[in-house]
BAVEXDREN-995820 format. One line per 10 residues: number of its first residue (from 1); their letters; for each residue x, y, z of N, C-alpha, C. Coordinates in Angstrom, 1 decimal. Atoms other than C-alpha are relative to their C-alpha. Last residue first. Layout:
NUM = A = X:Y:Z:X:Y:Z:X:Y:Z ~ ... .
//
This chain:
228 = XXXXXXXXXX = 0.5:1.1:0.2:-17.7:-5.5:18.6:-1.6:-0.1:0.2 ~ 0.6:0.3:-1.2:-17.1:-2.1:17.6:-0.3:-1.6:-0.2 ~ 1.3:-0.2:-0.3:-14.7:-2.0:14.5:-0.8:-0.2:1.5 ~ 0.4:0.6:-0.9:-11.0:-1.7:14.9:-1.4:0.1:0.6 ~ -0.7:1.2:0.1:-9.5:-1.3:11.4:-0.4:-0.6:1.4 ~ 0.6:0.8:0.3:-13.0:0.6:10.8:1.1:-0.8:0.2 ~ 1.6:0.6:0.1:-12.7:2.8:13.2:0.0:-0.9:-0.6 ~ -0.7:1.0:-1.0:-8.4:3.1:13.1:-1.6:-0.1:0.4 ~ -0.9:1.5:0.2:-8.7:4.4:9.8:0.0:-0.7:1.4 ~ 0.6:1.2:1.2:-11.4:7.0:10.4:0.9:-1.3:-0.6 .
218 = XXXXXXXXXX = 1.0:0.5:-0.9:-9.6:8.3:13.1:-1.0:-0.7:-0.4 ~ -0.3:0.8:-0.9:-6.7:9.1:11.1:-0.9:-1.4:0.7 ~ -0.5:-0.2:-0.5:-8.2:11.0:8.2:0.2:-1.7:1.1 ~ 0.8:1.0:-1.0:-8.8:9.4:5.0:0.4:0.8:1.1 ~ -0.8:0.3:-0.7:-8.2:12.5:2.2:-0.6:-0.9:1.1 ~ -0.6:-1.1:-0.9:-10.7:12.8:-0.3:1.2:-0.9:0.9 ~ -1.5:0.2:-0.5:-11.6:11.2:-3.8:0.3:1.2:1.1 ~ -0.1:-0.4:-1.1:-14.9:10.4:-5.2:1.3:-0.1:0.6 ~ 1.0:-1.0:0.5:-15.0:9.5:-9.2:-0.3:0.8:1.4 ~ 1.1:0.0:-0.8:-11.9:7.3:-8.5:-0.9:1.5:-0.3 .
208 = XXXXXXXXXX = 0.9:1.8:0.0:-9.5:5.9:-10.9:-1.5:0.2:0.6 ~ 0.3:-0.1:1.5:-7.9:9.7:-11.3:-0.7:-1.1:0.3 ~ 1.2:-0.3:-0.2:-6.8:9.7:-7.7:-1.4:0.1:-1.5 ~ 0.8:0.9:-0.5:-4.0:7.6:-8.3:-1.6:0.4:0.1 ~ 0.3:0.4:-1.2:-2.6:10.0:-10.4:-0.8:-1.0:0.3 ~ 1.3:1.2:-0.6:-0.9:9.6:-13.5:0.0:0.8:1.5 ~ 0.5:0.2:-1.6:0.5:12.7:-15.9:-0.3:-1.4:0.3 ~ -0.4:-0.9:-0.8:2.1:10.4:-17.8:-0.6:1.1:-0.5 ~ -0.6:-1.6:0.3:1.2:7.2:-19.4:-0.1:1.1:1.0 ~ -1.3:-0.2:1.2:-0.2:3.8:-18.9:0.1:1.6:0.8 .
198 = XXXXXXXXXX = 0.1:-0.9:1.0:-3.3:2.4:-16.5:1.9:0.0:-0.4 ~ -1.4:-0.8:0.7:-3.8:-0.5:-15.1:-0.4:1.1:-0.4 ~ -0.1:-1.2:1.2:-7.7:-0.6:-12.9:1.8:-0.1:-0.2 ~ 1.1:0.2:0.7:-8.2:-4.2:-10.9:0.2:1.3:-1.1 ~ -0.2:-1.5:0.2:-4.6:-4.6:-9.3:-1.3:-0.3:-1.5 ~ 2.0:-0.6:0.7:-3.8:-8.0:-8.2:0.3:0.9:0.1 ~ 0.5:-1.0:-0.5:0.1:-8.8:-7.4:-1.5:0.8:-0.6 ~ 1.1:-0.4:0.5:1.6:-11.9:-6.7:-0.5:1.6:-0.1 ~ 0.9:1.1:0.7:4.5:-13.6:-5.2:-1.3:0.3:-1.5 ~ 1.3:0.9:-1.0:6.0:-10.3:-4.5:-0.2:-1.7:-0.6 .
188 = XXXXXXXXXX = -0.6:0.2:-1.0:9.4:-8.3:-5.9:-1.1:-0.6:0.9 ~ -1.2:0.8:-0.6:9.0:-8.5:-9.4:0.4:-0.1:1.3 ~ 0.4:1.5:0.2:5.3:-7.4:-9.4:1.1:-0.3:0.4 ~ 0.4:0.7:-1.7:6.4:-4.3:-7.2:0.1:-1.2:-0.6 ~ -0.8:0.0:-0.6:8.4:-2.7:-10.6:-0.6:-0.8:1.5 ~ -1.0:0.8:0.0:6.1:-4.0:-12.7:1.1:0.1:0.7 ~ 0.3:1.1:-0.2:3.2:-2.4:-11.1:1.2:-0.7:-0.2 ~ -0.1:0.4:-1.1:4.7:0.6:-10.9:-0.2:-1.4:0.5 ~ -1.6:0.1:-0.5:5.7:0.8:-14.1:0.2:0.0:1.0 ~ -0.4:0.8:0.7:1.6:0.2:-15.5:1.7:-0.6:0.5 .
178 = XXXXXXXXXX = -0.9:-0.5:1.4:0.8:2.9:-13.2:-0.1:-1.4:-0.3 ~ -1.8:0.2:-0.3:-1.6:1.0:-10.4:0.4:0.6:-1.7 ~ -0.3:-1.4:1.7:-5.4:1.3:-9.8:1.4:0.2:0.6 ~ 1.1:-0.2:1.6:-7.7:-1.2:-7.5:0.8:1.2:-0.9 ~ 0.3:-1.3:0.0:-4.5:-2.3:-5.0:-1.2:-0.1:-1.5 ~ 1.4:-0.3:0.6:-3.6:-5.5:-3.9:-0.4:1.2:0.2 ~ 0.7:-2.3:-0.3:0.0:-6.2:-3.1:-1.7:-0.4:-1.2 ~ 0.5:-0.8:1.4:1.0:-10.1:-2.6:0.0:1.0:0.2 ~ -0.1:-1.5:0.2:3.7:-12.1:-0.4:-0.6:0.6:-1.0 ~ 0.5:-0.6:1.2:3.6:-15.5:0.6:-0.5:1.0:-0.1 .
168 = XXXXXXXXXX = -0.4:0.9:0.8:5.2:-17.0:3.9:-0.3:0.1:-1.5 ~ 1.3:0.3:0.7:5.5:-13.8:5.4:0.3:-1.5:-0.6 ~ 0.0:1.2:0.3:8.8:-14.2:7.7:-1.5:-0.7:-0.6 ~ 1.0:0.2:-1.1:8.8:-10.3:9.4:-0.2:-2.2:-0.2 ~ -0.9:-0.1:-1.6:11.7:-9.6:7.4:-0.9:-0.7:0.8 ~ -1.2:1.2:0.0:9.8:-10.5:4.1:0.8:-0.3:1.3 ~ 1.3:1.0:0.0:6.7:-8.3:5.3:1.5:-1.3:-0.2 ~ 0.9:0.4:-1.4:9.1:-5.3:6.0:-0.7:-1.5:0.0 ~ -1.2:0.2:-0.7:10.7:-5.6:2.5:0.0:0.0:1.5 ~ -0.1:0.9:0.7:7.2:-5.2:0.9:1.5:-1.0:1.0 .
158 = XXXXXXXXXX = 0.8:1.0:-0.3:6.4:-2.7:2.6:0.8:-1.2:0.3 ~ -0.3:-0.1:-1.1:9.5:-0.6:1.9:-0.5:-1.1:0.8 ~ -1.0:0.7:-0.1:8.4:-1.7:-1.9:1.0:0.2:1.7 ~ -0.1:1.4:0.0:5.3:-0.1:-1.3:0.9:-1.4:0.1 ~ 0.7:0.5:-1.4:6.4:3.0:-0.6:-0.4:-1.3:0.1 ~ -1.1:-0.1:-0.8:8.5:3.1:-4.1:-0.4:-0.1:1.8 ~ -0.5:1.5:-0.3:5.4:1.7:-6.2:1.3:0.0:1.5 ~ -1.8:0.6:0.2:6.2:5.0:-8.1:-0.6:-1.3:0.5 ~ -0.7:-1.3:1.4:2.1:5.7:-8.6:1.2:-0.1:-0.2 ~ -1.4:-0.2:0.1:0.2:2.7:-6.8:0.4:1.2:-1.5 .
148 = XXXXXXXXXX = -1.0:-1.1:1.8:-3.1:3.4:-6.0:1.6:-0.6:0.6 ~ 1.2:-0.4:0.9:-5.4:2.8:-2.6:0.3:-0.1:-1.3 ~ 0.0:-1.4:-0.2:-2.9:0.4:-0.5:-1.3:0.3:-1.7 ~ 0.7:-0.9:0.9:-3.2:-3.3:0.3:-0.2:1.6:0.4 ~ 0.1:-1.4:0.0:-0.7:-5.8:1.2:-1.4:0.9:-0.7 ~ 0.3:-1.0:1.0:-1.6:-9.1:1.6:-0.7:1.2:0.2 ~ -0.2:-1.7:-0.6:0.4:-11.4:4.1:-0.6:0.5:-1.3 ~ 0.4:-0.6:1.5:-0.5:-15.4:2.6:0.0:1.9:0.6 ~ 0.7:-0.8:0.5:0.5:-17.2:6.0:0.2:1.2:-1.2 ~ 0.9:1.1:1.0:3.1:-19.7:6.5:-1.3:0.6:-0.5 .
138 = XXXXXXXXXX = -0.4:0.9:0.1:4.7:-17.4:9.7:-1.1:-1.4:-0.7 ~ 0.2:0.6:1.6:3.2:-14.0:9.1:0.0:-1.5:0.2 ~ -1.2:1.3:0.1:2.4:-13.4:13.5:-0.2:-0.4:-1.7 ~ 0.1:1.5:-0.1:0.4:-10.2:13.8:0.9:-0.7:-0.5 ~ -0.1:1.0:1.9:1.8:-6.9:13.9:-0.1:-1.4:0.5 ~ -1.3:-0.3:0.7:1.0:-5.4:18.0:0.0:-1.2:-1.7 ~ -0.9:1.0:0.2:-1.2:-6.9:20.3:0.8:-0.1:-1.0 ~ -0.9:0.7:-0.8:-2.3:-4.0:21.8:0.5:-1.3:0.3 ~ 0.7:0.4:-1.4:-3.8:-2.3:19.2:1.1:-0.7:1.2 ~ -0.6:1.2:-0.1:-2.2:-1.5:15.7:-0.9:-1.0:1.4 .
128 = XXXXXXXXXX = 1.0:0.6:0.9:-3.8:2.0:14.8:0.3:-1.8:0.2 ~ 1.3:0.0:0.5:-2.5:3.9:17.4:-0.6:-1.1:-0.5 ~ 0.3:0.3:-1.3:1.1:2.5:18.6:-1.7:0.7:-0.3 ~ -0.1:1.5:-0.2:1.7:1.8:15.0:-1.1:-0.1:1.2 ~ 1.6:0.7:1.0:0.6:5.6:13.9:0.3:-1.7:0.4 ~ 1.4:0.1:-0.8:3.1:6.8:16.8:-1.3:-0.3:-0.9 ~ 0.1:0.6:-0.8:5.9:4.6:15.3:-1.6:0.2:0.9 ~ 0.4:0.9:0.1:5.4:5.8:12.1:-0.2:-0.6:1.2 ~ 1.2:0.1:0.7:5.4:9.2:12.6:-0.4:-1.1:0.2 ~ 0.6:-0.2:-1.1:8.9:9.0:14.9:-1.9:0.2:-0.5 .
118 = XXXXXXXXXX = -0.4:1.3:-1.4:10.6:7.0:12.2:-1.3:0.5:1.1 ~ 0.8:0.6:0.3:9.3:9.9:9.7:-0.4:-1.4:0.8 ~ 1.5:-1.1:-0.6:10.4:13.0:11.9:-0.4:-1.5:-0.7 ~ 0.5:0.0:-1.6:13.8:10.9:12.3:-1.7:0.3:0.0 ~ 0.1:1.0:-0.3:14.4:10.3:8.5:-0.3:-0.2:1.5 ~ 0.7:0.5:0.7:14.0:13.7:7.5:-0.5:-1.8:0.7 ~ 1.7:-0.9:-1.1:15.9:15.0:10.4:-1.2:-0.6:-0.6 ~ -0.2:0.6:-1.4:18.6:12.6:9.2:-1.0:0.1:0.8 ~ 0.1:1.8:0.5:18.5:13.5:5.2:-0.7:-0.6:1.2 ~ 1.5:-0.3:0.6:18.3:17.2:6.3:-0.5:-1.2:-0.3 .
108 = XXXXXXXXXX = 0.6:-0.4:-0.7:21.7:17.0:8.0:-1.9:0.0:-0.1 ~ -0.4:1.4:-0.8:23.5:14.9:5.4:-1.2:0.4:1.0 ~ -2.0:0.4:-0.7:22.7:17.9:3.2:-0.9:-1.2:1.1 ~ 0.5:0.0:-1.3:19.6:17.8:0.6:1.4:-0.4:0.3 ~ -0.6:-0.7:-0.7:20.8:19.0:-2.9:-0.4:0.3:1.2 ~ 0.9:-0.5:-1.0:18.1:16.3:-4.2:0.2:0.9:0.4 ~ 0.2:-1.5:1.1:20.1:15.1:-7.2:-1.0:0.2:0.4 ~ -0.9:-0.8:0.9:21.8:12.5:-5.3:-0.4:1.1:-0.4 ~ -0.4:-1.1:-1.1:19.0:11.2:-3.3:0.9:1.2:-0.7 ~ 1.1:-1.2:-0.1:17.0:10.0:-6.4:1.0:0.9:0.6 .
98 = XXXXXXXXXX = -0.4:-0.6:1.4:19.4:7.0:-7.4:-0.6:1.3:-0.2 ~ -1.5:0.0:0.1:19.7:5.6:-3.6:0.1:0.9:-1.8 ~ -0.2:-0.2:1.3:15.8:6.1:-3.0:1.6:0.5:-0.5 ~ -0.5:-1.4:0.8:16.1:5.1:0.6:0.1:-0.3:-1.8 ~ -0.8:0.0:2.0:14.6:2.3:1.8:-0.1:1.0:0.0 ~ -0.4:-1.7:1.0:14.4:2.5:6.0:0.2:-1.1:-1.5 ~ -1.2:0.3:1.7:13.2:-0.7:8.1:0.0:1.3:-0.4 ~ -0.8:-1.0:0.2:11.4:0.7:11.6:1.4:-0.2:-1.2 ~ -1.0:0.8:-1.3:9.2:-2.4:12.1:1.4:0.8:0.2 ~ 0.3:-0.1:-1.3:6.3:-0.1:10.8:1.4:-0.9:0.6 .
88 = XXXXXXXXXX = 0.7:1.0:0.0:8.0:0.5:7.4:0.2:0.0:1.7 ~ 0.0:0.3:-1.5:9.7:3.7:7.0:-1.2:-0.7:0.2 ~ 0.8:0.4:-1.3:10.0:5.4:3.4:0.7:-1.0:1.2 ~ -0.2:1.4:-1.0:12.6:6.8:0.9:-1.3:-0.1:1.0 ~ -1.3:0.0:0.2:13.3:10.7:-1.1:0.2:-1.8:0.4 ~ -1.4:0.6:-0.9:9.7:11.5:-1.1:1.3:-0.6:-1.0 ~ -1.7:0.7:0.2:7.1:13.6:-2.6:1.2:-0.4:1.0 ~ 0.4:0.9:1.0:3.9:15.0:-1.4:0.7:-0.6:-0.7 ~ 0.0:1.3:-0.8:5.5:16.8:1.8:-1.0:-1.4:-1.1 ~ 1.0:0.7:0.7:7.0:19.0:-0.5:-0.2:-1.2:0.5 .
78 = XXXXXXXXXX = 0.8:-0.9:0.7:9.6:21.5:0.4:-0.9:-0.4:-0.8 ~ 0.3:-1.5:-1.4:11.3:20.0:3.7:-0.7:0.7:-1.2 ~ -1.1:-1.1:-0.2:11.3:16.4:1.2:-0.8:1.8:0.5 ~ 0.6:-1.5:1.5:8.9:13.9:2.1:1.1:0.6:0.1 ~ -0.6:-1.2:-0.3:10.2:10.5:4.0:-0.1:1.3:-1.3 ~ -1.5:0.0:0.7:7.4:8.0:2.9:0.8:1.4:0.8 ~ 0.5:-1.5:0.8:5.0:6.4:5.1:1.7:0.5:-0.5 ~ -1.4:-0.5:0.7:4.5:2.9:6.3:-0.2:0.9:-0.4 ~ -0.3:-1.5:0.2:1.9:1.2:8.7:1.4:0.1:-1.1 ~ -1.4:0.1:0.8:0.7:-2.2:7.5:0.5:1.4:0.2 .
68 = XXXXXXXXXX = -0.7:-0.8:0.7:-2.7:-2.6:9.6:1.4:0.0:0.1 ~ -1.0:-0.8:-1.4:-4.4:-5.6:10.5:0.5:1.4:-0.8 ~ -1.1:-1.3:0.8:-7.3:-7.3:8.7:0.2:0.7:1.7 ~ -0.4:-0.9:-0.7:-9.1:-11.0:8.7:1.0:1.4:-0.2 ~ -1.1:0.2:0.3:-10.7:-12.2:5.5:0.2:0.6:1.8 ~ 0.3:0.2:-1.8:-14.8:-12.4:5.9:1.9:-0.1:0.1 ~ -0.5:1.3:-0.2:-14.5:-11.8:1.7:0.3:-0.9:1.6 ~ 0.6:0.4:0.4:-16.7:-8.6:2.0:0.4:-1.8:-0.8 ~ 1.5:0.3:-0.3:-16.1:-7.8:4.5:-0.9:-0.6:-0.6 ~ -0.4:0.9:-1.0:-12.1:-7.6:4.3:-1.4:-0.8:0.3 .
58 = XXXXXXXXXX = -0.4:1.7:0.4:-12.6:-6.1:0.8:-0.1:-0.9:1.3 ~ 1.1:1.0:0.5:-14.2:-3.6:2.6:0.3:-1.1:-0.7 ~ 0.8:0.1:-0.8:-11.5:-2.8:5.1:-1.5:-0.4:-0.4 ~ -0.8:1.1:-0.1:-8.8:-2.9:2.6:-1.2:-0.6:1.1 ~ -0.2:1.4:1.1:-10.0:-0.4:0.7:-0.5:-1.2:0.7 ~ 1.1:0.1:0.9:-10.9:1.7:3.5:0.1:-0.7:-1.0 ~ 0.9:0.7:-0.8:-7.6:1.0:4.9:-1.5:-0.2:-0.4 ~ 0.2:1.6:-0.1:-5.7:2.0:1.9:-0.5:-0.9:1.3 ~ 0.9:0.5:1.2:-6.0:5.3:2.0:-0.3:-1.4:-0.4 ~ 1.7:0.4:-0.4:-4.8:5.8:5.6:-0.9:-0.4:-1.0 .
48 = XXXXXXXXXX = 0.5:-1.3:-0.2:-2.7:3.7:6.5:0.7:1.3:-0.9 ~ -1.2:-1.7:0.0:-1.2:1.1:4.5:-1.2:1.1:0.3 ~ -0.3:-1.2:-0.1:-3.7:-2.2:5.5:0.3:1.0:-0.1 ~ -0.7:-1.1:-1.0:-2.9:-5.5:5.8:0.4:0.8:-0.6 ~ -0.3:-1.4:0.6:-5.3:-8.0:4.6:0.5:0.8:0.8 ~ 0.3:-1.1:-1.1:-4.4:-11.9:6.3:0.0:1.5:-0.9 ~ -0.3:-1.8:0.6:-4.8:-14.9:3.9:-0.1:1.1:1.2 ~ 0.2:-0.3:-1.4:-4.7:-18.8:5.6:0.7:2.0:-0.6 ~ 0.0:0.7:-1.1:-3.3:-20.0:2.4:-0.1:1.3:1.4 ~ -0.7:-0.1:-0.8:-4.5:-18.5:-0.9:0.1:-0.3:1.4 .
38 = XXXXXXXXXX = 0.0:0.9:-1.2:-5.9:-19.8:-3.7:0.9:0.5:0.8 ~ -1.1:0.4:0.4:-6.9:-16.7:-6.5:0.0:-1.0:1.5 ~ -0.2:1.0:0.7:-10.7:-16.0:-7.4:1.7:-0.5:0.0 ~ 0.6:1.3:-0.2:-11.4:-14.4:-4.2:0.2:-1.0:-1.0 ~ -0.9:1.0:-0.9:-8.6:-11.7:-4.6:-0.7:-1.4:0.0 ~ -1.6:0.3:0.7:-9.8:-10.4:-8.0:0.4:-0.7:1.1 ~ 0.9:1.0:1.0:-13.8:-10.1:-6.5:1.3:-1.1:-0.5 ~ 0.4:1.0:-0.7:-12.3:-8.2:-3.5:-0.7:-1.2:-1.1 ~ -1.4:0.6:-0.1:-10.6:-6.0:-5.7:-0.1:-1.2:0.7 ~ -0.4:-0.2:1.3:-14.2:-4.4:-6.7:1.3:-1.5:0.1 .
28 = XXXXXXXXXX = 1.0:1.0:0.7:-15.7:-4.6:-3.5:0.4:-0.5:-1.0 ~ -0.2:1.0:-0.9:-12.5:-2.3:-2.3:-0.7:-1.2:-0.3 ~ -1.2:0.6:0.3:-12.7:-0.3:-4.9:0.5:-1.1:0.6 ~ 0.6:0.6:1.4:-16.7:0.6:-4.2:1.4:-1.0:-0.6 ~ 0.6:0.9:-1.2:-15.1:1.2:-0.3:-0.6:-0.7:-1.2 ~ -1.3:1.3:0.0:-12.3:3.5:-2.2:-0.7:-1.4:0.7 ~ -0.5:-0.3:-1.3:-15.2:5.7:-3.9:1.2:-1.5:0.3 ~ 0.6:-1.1:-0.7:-17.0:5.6:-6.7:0.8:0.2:1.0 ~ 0.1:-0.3:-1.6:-14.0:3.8:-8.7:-1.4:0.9:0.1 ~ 0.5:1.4:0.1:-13.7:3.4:-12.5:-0.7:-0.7:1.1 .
18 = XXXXXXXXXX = 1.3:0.5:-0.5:-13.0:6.8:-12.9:-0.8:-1.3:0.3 ~ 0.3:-1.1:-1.3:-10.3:6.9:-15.4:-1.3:-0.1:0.7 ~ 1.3:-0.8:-0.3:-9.8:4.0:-17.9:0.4:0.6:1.2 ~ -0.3:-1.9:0.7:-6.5:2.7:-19.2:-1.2:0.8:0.4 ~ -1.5:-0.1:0.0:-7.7:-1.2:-18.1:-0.3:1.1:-1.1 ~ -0.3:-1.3:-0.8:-10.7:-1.3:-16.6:1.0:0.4:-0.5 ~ 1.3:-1.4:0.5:-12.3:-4.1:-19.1:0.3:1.3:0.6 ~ 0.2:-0.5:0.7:-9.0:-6.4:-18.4:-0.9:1.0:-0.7 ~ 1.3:0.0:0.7:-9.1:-6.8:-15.1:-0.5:0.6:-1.6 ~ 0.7:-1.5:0.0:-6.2:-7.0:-13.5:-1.2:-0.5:-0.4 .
8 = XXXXXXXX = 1.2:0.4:0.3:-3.9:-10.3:-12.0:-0.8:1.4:-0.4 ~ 1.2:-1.1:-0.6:0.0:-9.5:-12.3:-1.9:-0.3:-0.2 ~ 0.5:0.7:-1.3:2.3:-13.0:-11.9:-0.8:1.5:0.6 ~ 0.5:1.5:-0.5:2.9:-13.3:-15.2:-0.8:0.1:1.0 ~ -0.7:1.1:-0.9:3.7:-9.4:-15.6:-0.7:-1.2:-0.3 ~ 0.4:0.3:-1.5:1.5:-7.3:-18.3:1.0:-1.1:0.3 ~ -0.4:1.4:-0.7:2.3:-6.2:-21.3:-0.2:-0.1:1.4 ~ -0.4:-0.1:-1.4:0.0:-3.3:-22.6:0.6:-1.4:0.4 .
//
């Protein structure tokens, strides 16, 4: 398994299933990976909703502060489990330019697609964000965290959000990443931890974890805005 320069794992998880109880066990987990690297004035941020739970025990368990990173992908009208491009909270679009093609979606469907996801994201901002809106990057360590990477291709929306915004150093932290996902994100961050690789096809993300449900909403925006 080659690995990037600038990917940190854990070699004893690596190709294993199950490695996870849950995403809050993942979160402890990755939180071990981020504390051993030097970073300036770190902020965890987020991708609702799997990745808040993550990102929310890591956050506790290294005293880190945390915001949320909305982004979601544009699904196609006959599978909202697959996308064609996502929508980063500051309303950036990446489209999967080598995908779209051989989608036989018309112009029309592209537009609606990209409207219903614009208009998603915005009202998961105005939720889950509070009322001071995406914190200030400037010279600060921005790190991403979602549950799993499987394409990487949501992430990379991220990713290109966080640049715009004027991160001054750019990671992704996730406990369980393809092996092609990863290298396709590594190249585009500073950095990218990720405690379970795995290889080969089938992958899901959900595979890493021995507990695996859907987060809803309201549980993401509980723990990203705990009671004081």
């Amino acid at each position: 398994m080659k690995i990037p320069d600038n990917v940190r794992d854990l070699p004893s998880l690596r190709s294993k299933t199950g490695v996870f109880a849950d995403r809050t066990e993942a979160g402890e987990i990755l939180a071990g990976l981020l504390a051993a690297q030097d970073f300036d004035d770190p902020l965890l941020l987020a991708i609702p909703a799997g990745g808040v739970p993550v990102a929310a025990a890591a956050a506790e368990s290294l005293g880190w502060p945390l915001a949320a990173a909305v982004v979601s992908k544009v699904v196609l009208p006959w599978n909202s489990e697959a996308g064609y491009g996502a929508v980063a909270w500051d309303g950036s679009l990446l489209l999967n330019r080598e995908l779209l093609p051989k989608l036989g979606l018309s112009e029309r469907q592209v537009a609606e697609g990209i409207a219903a996801t614009r208009e998603k994201v915005a009202g998961r901002v105005a939720r889950l964000t509070g009322a001071d809106g995406f914190p200030a990057l400037a010279a600060r360590t921005a790190i991403l965290v979602d549950d799993g990477l499987a394409s990487g291709f949501t992430m990379l929306a991220a990713i290109g959000a966080l640049r715009q915004a004027g991160a001054g150093r750019t990671v992704v932290a996730v406990p369980t990443a393809h092996l092609d996902a990863a290298r396709l994100v590594a190249a585009r961050v500073d950095l990218l931890c990720c405690a379970n690789l795995r290889s080969g096809y089938p992958f899901a993300v959900a595979a890493a974890y021995r507990h695996w449900s859907d987060v809803a909403e309201a549980e993401a925006a509980r723990l990203l805005r705990p009671p004081a």
